[in-house]
HTML snippet that shows the backbone in 3Dmol.js (N, CA, C, O; Angstrom):
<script src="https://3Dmol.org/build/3Dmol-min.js"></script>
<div id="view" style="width:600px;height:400px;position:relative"></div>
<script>
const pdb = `
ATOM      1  N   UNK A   1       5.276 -24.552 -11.445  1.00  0.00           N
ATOM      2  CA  UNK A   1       6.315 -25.503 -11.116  1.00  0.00           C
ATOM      3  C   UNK A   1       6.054 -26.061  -9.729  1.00  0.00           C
ATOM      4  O   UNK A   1       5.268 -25.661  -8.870  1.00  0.00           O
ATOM      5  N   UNK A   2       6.958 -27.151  -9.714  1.00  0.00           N
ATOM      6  CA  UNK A   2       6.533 -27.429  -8.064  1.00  0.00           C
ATOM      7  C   UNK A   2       5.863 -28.710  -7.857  1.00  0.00           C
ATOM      8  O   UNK A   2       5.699 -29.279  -6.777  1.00  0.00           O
ATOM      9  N   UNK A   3       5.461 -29.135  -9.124  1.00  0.00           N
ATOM     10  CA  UNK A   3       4.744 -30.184  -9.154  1.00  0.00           C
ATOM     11  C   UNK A   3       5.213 -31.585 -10.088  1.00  0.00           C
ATOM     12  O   UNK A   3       4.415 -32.253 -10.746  1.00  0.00           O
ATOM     13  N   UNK A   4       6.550 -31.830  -9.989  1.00  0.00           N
ATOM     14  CA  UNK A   4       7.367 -32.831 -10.664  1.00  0.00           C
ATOM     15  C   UNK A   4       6.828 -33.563 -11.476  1.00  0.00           C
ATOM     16  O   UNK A   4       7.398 -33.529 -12.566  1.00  0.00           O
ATOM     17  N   UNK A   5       5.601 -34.504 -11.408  1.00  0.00           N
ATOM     18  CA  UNK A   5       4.957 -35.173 -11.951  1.00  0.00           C
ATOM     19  C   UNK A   5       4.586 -34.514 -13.540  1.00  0.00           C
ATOM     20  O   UNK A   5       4.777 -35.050 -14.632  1.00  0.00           O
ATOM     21  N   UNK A   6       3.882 -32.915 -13.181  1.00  0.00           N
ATOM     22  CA  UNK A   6       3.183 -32.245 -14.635  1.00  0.00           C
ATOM     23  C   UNK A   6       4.712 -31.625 -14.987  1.00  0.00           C
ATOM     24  O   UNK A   6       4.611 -31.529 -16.211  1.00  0.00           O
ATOM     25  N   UNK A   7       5.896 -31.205 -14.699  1.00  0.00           N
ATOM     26  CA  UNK A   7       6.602 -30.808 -15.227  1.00  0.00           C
ATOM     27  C   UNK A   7       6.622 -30.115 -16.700  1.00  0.00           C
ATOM     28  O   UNK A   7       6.528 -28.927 -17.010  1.00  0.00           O
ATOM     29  N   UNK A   8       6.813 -31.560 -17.685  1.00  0.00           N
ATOM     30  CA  UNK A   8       6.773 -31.313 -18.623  1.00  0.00           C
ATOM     31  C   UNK A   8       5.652 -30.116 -19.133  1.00  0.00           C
ATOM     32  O   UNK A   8       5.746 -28.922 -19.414  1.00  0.00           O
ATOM     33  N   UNK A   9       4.601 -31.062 -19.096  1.00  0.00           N
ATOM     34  CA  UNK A   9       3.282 -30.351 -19.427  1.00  0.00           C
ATOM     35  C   UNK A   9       3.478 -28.664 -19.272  1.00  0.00           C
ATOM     36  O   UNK A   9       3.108 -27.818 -20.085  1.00  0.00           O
ATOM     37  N   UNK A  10       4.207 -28.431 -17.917  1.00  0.00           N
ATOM     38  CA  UNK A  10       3.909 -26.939 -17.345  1.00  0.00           C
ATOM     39  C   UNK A  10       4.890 -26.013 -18.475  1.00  0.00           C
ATOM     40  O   UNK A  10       4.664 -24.928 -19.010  1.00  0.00           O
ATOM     41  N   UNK A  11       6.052 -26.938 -18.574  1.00  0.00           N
ATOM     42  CA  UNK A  11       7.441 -26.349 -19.660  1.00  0.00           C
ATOM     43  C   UNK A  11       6.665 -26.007 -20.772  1.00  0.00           C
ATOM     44  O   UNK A  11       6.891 -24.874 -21.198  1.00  0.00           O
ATOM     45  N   UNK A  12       5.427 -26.953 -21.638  1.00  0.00           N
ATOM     46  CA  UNK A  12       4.622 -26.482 -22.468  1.00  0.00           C
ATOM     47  C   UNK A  12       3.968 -25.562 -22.574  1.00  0.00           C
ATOM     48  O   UNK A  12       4.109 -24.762 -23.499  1.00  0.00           O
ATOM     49  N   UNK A  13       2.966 -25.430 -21.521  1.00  0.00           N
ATOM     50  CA  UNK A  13       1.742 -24.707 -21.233  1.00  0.00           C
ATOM     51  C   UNK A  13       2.596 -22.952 -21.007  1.00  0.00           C
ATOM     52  O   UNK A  13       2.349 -21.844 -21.481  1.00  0.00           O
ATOM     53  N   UNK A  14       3.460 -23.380 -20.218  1.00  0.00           N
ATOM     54  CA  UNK A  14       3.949 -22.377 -19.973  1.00  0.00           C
ATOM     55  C   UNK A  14       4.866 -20.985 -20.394  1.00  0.00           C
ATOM     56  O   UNK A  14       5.209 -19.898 -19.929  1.00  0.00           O
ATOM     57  N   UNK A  15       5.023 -21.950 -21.790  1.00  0.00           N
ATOM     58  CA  UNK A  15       6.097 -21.419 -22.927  1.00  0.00           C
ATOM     59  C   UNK A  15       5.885 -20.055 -23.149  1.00  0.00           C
ATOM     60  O   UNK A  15       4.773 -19.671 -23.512  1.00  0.00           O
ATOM     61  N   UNK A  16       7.310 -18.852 -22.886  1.00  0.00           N
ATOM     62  CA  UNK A  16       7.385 -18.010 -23.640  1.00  0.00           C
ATOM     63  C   UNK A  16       6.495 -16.702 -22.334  1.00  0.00           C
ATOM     64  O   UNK A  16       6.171 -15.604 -22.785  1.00  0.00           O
ATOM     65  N   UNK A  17       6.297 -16.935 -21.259  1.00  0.00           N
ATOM     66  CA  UNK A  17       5.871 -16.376 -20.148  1.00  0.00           C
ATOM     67  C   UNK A  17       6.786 -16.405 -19.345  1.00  0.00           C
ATOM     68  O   UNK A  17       6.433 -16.771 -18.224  1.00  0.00           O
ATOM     69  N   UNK A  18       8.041 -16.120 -19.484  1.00  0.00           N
ATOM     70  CA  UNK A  18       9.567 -16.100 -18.255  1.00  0.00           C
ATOM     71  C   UNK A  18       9.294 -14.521 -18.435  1.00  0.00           C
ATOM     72  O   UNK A  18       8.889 -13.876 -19.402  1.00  0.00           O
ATOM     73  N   UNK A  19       9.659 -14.159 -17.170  1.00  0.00           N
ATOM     74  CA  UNK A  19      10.090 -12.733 -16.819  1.00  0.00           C
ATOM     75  C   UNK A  19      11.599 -12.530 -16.905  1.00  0.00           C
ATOM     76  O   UNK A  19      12.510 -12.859 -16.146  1.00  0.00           O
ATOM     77  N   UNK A  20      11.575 -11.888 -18.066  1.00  0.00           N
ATOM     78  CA  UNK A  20      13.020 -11.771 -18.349  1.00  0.00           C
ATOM     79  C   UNK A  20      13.088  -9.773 -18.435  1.00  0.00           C
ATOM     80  O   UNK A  20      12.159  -8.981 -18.273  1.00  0.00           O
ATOM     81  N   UNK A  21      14.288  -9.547 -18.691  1.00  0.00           N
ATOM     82  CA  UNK A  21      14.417  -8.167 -18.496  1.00  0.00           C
ATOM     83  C   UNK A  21      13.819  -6.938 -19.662  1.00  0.00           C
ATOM     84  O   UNK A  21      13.813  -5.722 -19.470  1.00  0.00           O
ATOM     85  N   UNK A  22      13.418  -7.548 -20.686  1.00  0.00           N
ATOM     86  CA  UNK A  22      12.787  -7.147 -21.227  1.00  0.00           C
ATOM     87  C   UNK A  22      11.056  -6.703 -20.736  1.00  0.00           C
ATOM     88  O   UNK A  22      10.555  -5.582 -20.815  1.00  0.00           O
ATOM     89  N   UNK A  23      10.499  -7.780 -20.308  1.00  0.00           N
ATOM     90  CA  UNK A  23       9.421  -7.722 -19.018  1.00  0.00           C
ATOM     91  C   UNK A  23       9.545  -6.779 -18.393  1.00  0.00           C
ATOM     92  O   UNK A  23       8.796  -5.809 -18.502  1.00  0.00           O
ATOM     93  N   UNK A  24      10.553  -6.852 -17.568  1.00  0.00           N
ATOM     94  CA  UNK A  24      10.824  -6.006 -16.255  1.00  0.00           C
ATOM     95  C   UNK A  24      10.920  -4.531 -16.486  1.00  0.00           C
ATOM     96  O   UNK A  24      10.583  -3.636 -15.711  1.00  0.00           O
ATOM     97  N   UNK A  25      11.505  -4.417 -17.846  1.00  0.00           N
ATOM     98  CA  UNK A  25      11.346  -3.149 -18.948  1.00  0.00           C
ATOM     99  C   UNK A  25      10.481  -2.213 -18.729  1.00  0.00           C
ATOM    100  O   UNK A  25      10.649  -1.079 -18.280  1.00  0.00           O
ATOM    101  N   UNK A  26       9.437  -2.813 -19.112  1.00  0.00           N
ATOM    102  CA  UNK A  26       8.176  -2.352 -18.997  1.00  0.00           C
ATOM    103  C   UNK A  26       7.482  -1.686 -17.714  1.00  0.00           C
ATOM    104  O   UNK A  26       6.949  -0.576 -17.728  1.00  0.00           O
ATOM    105  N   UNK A  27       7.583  -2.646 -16.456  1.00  0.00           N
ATOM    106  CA  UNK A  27       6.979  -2.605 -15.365  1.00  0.00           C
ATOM    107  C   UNK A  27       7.621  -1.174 -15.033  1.00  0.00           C
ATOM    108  O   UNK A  27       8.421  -0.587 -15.761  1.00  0.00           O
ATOM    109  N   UNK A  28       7.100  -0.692 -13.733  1.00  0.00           N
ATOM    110  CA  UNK A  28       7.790   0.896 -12.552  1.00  0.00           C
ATOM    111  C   UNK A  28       8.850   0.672 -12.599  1.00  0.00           C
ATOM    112  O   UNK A  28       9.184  -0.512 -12.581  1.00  0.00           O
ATOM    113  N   UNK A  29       9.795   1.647 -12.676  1.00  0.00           N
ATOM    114  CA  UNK A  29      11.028   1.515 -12.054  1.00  0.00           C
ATOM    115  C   UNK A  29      11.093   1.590 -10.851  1.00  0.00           C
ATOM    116  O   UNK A  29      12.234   1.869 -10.484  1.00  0.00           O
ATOM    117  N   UNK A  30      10.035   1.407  -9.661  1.00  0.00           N
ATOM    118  CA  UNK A  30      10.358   0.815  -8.804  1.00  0.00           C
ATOM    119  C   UNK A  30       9.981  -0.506  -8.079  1.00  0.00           C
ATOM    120  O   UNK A  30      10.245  -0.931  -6.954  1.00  0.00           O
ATOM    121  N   UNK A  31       9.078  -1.137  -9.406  1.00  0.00           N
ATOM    122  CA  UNK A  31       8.677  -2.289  -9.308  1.00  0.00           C
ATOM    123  C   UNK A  31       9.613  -3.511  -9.142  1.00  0.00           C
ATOM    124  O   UNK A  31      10.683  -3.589  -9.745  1.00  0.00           O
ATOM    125  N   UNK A  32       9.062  -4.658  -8.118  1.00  0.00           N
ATOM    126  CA  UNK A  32       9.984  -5.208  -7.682  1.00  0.00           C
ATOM    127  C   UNK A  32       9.514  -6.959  -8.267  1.00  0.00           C
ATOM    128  O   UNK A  32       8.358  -7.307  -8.503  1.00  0.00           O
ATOM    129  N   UNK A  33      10.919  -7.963  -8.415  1.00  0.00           N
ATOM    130  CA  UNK A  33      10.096  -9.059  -8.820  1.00  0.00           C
ATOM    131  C   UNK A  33      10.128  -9.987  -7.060  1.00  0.00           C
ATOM    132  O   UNK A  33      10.994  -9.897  -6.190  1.00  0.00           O
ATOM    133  N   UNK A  34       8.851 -10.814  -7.054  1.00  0.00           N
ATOM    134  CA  UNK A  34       8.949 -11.605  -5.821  1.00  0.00           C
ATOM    135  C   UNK A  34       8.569 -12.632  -6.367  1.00  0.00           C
ATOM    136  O   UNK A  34       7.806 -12.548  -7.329  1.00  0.00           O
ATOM    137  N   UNK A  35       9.061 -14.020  -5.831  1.00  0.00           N
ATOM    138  CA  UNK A  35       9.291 -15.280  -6.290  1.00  0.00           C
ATOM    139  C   UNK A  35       9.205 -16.324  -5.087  1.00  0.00           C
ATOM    140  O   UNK A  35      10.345 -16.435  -4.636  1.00  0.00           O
ATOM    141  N   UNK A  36       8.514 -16.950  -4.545  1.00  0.00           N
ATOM    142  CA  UNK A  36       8.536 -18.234  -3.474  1.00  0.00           C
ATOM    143  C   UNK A  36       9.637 -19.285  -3.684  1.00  0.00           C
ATOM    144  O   UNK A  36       9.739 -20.082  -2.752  1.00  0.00           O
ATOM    145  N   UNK A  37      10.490 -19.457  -4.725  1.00  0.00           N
ATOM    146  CA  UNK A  37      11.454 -19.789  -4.766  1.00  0.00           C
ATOM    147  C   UNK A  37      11.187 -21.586  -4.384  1.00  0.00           C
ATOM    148  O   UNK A  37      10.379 -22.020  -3.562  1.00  0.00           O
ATOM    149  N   UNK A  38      11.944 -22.239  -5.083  1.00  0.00           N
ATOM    150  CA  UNK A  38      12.492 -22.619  -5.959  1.00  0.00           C
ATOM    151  C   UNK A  38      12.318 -21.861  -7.312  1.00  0.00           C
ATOM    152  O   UNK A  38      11.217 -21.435  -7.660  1.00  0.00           O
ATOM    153  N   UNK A  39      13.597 -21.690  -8.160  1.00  0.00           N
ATOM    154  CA  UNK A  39      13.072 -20.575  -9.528  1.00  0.00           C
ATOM    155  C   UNK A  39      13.634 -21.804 -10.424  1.00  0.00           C
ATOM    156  O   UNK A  39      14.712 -22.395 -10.359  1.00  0.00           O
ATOM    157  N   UNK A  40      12.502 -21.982 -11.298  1.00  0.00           N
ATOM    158  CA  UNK A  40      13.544 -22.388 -12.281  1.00  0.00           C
ATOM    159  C   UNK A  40      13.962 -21.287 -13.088  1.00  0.00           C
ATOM    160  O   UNK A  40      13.201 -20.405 -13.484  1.00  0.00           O
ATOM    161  N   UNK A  41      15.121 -21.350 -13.311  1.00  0.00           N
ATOM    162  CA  UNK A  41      15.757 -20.321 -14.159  1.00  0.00           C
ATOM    163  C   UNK A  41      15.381 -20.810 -15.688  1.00  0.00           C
ATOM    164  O   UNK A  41      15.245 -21.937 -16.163  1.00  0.00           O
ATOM    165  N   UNK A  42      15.245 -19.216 -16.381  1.00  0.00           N
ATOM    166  CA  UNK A  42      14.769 -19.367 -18.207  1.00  0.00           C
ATOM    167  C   UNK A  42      13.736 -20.062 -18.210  1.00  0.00           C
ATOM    168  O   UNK A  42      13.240 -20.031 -19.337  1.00  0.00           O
ATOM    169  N   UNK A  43      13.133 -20.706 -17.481  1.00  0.00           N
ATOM    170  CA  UNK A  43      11.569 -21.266 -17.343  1.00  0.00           C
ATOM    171  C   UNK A  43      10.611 -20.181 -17.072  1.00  0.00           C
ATOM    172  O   UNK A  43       9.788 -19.725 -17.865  1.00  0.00           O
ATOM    173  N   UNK A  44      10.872 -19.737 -15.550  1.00  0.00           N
ATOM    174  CA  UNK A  44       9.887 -19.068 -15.199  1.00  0.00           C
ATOM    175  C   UNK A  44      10.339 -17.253 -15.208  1.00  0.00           C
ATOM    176  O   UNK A  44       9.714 -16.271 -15.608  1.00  0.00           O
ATOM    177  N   UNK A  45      11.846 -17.419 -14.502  1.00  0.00           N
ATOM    178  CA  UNK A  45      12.162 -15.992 -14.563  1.00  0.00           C
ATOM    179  C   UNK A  45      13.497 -16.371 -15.317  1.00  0.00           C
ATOM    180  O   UNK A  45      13.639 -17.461 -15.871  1.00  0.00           O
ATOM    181  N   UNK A  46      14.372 -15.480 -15.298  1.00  0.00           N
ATOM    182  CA  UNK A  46      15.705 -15.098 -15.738  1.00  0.00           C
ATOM    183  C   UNK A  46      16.556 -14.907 -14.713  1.00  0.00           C
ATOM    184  O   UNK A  46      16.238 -14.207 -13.752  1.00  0.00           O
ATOM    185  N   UNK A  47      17.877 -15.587 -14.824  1.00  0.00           N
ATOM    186  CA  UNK A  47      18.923 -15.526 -13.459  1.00  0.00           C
ATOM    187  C   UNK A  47      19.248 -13.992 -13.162  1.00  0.00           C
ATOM    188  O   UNK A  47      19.637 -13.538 -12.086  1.00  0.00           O
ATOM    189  N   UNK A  48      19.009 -13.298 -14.329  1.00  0.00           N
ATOM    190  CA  UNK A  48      19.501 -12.009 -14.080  1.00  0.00           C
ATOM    191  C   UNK A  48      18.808 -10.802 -13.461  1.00  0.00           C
ATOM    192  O   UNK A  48      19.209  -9.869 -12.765  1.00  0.00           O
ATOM    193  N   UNK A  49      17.177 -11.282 -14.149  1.00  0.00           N
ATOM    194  CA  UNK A  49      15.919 -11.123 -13.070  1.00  0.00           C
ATOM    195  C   UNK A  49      15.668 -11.379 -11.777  1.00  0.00           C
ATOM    196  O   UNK A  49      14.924 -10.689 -11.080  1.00  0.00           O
ATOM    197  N   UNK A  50      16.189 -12.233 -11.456  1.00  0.00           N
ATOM    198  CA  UNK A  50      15.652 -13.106  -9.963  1.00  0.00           C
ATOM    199  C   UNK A  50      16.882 -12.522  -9.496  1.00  0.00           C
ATOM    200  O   UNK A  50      16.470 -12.328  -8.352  1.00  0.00           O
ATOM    201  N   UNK A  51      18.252 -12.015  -9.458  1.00  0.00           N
ATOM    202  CA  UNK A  51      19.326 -11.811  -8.839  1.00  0.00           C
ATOM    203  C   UNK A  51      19.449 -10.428  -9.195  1.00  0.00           C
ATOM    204  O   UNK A  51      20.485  -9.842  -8.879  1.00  0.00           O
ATOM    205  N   UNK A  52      18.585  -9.855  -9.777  1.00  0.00           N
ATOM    206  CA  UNK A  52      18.575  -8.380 -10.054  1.00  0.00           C
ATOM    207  C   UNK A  52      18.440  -7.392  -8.836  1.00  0.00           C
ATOM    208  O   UNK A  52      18.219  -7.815  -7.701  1.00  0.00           O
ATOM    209  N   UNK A  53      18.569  -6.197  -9.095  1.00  0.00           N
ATOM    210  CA  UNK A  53      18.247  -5.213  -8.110  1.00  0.00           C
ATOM    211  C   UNK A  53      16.688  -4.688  -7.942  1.00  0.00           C
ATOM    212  O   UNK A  53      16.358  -3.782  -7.177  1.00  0.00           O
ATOM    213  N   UNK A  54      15.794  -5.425  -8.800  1.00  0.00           N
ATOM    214  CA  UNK A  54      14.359  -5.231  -8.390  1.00  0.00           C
ATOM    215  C   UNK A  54      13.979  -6.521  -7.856  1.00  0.00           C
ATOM    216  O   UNK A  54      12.793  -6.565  -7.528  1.00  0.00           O
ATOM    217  N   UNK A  55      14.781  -7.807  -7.635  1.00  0.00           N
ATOM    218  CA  UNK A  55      14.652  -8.455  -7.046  1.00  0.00           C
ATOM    219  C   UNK A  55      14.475  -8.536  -5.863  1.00  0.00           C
ATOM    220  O   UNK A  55      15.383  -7.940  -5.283  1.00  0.00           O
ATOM    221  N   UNK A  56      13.303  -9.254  -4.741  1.00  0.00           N
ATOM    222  CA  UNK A  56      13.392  -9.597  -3.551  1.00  0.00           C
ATOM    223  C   UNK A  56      12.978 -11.098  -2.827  1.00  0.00           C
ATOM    224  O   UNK A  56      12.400 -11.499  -1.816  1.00  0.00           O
ATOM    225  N   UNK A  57      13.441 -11.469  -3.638  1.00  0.00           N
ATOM    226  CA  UNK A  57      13.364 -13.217  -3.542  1.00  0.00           C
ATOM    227  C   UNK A  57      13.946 -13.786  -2.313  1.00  0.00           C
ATOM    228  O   UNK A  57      13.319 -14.594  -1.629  1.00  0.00           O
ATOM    229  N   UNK A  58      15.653 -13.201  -1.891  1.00  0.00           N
ATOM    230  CA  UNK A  58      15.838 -13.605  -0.568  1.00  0.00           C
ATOM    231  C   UNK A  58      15.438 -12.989   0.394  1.00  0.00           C
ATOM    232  O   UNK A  58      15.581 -13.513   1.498  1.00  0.00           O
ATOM    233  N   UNK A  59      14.828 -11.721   0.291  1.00  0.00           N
ATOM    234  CA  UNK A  59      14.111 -11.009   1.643  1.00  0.00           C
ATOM    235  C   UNK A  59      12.898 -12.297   1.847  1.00  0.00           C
ATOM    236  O   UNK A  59      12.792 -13.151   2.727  1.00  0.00           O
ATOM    237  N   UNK A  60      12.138 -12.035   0.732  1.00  0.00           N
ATOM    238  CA  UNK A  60      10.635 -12.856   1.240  1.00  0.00           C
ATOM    239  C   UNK A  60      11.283 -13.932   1.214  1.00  0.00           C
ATOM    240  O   UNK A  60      10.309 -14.611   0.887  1.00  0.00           O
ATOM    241  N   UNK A  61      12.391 -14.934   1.303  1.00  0.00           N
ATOM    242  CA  UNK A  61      12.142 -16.562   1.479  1.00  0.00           C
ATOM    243  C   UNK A  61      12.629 -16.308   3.198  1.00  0.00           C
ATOM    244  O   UNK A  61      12.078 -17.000   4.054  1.00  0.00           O
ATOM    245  N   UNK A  62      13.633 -15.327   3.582  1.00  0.00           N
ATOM    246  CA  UNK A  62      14.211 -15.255   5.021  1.00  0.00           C
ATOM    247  C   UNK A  62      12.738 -14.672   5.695  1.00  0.00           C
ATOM    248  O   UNK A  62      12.568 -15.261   6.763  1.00  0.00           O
ATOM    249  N   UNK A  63      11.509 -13.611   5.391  1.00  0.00           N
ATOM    250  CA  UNK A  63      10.402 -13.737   6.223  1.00  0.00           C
ATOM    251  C   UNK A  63       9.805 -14.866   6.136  1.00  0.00           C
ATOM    252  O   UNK A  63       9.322 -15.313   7.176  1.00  0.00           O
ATOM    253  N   UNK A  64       9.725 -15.317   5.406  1.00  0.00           N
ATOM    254  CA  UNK A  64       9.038 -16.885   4.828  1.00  0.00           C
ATOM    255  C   UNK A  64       9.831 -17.738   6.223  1.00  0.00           C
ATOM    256  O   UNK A  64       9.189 -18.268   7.130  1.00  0.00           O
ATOM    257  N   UNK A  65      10.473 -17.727   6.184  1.00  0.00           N
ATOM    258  CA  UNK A  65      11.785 -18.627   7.442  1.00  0.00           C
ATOM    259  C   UNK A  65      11.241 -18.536   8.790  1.00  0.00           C
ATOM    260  O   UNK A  65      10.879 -19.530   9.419  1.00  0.00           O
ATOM    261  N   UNK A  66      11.168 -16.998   9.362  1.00  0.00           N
ATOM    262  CA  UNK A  66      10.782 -16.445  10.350  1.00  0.00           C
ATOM    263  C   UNK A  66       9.461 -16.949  10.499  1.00  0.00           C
ATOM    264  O   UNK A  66       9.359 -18.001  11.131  1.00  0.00           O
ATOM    265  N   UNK A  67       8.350 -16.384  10.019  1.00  0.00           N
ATOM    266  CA  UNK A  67       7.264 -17.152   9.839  1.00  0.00           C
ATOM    267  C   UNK A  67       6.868 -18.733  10.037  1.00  0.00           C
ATOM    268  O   UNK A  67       5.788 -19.105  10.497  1.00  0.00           O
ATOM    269  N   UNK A  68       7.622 -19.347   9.735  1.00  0.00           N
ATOM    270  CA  UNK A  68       7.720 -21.021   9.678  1.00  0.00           C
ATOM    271  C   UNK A  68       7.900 -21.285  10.965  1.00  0.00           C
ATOM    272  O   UNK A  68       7.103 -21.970  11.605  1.00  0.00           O
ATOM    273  N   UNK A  69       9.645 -20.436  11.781  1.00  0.00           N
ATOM    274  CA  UNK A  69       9.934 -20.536  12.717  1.00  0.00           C
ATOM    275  C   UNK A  69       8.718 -20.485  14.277  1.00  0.00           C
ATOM    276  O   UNK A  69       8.365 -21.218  15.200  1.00  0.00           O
ATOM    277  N   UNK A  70       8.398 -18.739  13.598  1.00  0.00           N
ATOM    278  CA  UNK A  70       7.571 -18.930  14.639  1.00  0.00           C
ATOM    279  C   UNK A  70       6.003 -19.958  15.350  1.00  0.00           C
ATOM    280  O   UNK A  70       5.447 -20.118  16.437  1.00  0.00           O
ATOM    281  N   UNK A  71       5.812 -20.545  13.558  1.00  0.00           N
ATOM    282  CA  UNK A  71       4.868 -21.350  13.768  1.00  0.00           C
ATOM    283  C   UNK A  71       4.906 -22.920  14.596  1.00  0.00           C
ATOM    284  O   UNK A  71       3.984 -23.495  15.174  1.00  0.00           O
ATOM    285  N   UNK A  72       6.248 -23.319  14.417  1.00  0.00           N
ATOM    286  CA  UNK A  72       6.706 -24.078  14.771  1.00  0.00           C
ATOM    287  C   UNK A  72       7.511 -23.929  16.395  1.00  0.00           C
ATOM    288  O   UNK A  72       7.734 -24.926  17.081  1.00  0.00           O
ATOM    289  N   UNK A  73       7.800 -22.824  16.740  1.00  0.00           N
ATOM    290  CA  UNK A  73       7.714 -22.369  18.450  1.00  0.00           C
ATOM    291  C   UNK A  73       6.507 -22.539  19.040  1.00  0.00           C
ATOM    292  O   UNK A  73       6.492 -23.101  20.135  1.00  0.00           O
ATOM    293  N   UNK A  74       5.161 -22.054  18.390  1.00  0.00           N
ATOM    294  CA  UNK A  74       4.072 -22.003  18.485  1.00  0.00           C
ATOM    295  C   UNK A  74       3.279 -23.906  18.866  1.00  0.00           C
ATOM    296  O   UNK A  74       2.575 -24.284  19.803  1.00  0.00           O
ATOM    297  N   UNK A  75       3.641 -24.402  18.071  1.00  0.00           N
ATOM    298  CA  UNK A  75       3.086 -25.915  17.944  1.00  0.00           C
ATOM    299  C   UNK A  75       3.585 -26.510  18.920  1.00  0.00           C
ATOM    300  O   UNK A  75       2.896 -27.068  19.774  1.00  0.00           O
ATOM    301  N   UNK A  76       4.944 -26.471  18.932  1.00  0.00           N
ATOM    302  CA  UNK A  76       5.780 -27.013  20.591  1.00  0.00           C
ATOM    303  C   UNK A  76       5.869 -26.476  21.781  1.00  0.00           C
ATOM    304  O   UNK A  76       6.728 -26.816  22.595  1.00  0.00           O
ATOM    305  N   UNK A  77       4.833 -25.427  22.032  1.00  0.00           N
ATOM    306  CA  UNK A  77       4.436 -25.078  23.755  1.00  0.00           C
ATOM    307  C   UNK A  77       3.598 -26.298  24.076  1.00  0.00           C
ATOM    308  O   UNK A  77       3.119 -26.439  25.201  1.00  0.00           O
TER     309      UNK A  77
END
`;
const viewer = $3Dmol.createViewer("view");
viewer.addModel(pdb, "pdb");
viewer.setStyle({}, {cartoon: {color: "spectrum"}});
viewer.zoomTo();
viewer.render();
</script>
C-alpha cells in the first residue's frame, strides 16, 4: 500500500494475505505485530490485530516521530 496510483492492482495481488487473528494464532505467544502505519484495515491487517495486545504499531510510529525529530534538529544547526 502506499502507492495510490497501483492501489487497485495491490487489493488484487494482494488478496487473502491480511493478518488477521487467526494468523496471529499461529505465531509465539509472544510474538508481536509491527506495522509503519498507515493500515489499511481488512486489507492488510485486521482492526483487531493492529489494536491488539501483540500489537506495537503506536510504540514504533512515536520512535518513528523521535527519530524524524531528531533528524530534523540535526539539519537545522
Amino acid at each position: 500500500m502506499g502507492d495510490e496510483a497501483e492501489k487497485q492492482q495491490r487489493l488484487k495481488d494482494f488478496k487473502g494475505y491480511t493478518v488477521d487473528k487467526k494468523l496471529m494464532s499461529q505465531a509465539k505467544i509472544d510474538a508481536v505485530f509491527m506495522h509503519c502505519l498507515p493500515a489499511y484495515y481488512d486489507y492488510e491487517v485486521t482492526k483487531d490485530v493492529a489494536h491488539g495486545h501483540n500489537s506495537v504499531i503506536f510504540d514504533e510510529a512515536e520512535n518513528r516521530m523521535w527519530a524524524q525529530i531528531a533528524i530534523m534538529v540535526t539539519l537545522c544547526k
